[in-house]
C-alpha positions as CSV (number, residue, x, y, z in Angstrom):
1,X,-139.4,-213.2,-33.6
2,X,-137.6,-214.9,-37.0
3,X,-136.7,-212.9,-39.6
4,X,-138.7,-213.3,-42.9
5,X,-137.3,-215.4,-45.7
6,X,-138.4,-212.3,-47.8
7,X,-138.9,-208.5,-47.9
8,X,-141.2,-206.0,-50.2
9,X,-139.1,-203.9,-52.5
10,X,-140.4,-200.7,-52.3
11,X,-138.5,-199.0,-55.3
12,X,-141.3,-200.9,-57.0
13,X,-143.9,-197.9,-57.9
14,X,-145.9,-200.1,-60.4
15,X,-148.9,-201.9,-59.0
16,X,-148.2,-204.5,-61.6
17,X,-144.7,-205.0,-61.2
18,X,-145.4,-205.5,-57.5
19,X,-147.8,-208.3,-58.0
20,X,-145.2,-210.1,-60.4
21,X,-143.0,-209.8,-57.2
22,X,-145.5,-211.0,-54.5
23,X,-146.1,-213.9,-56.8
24,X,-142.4,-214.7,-57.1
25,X,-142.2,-214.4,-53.3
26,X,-144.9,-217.0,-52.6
27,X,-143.5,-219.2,-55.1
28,X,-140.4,-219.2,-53.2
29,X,-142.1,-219.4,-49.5
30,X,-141.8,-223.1,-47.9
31,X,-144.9,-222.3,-45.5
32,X,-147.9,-220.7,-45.9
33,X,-147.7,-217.2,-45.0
34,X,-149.8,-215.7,-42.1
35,X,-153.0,-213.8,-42.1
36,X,-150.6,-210.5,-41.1
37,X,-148.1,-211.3,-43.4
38,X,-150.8,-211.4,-46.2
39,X,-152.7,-208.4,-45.4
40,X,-149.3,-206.8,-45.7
41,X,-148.8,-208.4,-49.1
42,X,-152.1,-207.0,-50.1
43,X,-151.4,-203.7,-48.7
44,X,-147.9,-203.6,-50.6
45,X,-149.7,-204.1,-54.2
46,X,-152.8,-202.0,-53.4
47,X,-150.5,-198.9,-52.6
48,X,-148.5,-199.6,-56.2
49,X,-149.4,-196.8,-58.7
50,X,-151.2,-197.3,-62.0
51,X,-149.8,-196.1,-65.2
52,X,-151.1,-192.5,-64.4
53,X,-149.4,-192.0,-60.8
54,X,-152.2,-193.3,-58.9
55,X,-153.0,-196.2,-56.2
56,X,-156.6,-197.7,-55.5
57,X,-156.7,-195.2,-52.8
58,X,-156.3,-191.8,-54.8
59,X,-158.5,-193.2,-57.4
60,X,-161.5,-194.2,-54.6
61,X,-161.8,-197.2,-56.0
62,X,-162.7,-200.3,-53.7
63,X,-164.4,-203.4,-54.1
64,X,-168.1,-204.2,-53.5
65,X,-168.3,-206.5,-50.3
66,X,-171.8,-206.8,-50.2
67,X,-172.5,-209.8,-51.5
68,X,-172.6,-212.7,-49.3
69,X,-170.3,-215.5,-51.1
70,X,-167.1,-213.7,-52.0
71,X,-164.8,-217.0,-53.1
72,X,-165.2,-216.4,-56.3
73,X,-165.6,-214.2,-58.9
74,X,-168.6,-213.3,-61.0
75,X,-169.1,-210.7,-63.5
76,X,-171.4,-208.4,-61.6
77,X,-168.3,-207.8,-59.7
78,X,-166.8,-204.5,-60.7
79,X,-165.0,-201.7,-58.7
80,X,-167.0,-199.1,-57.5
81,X,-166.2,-195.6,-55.9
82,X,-165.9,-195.5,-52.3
83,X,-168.4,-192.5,-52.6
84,X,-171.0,-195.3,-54.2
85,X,-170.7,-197.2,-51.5
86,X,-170.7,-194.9,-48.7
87,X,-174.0,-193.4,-50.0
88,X,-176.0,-196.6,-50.3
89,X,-178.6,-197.4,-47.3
90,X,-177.1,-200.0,-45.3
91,X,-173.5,-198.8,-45.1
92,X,-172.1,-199.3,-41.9
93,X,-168.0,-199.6,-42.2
């Protein structure tokens, strides 16, 4: 297996400051980067802390995925506790 042109910089703590540096690192990528490779990406910038010390994850926040077209974004979209979620009928993750 190749070595990646790239690698996170975990003495980033900021969730902002790592998205600034996930951007910079798919500016600089000459291929598209795998499905793996993203969902590690994406893991890398949800587990950045917020201006109070916490991630997503400590604040129970997630995303509503119940809607059935997700590519784009529409202003009923908002983050809602994973405790919202959990106790609506139909939950099944």
């Amino acid at each position: 297996m190749a070595k990646k042109p790239y690698s996170l910089d975990f003495s980033i703590v900021r969730d902002t400051d790592r998205t600034r540096a996930i951007e910079e690192i798919l500016d600089s990528l000459s291929y598209d980067p795998s499905p793996t490779e993203l969902e590690q990406m994406a893991s890398y910038i949800l587990y950045g802390k917020d201006e109070n010390g916490q991630n997503a994850i400590q604040r129970n926040e997630t995303i509503d995925k119940d809607k059935r077209y997700k590519s784009y974004k529409t202003k009923d979209d908002k983050v809602k506790s994973l405790d919202e979620i959990m106790d609506t009928p139909g939950f099944n993750e």
